[in-house]
C-alpha positions as CSV (number, residue, x, y, z in Angstrom):
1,X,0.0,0.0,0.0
2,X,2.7,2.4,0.9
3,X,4.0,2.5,-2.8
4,X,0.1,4.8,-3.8
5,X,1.3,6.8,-0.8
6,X,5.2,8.4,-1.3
7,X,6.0,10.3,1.6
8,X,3.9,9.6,4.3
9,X,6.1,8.2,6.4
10,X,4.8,9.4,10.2
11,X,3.9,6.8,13.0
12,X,0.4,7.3,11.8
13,X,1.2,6.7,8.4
14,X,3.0,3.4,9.3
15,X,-0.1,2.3,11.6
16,X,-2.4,2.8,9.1
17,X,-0.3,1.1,6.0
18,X,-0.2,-1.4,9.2
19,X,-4.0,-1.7,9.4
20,X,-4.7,-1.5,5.8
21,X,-2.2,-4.5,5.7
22,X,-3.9,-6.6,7.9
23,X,-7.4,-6.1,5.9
24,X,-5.8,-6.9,2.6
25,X,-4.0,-9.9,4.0
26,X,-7.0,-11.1,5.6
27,X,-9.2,-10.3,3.0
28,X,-7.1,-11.2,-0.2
29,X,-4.0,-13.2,0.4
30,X,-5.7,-15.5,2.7
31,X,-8.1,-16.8,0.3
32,X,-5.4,-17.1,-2.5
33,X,-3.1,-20.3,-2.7
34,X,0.5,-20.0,-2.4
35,X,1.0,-22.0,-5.8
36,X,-2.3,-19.8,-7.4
37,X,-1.5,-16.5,-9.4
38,X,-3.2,-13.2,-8.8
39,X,-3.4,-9.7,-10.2
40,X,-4.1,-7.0,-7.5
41,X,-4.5,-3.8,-8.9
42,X,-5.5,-0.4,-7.0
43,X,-8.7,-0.7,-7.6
44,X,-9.0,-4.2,-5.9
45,X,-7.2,-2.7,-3.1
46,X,-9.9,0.5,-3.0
47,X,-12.5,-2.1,-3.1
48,X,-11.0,-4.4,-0.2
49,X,-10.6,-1.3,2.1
50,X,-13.8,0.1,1.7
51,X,-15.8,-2.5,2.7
52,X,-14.1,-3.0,5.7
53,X,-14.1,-0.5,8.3
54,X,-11.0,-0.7,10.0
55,X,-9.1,-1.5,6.0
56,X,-11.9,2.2,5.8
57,X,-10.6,4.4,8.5
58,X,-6.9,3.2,7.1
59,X,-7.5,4.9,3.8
60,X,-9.7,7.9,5.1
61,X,-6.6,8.5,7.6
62,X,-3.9,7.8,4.4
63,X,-6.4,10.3,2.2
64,X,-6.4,13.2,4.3
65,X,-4.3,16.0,3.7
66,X,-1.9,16.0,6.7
67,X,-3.2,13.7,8.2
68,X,-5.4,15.8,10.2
């Protein structure tokens, strides 16, 4: 995730690429065999987070200018 976000390298930045992580990993890489190829593009990613609240939160946080 941290590659669609240069920069933002703050604690709060980390704990929300942290977050966003876990919802993607849960969400995505767990239902994907290890021998299985996959495409995940940004808009999978978008679409992963959204529906999720805390993957949500992650990206509203990531999305806001400063942080703030």
């Amino acid at each position: 995730m941290s590659v669609f976000f240069p920069g933002q390298t703050t604690l709060g930045d980390q704990a929300a690429f942290h977050h966003g992580g876990i919802v993607l990993a849960q969400r995505f890489f767990a239902m994907t065999y290890k021998s299985e190829p996959f495409i995940l593009n940004s808009d999978d990613i978008i679409g992963l987070l959204i529906n999720d609240n805390v993957g949500y939160e992650a990206l509203k946080f990531l999305l806001k200018p400063n942080n703030q």
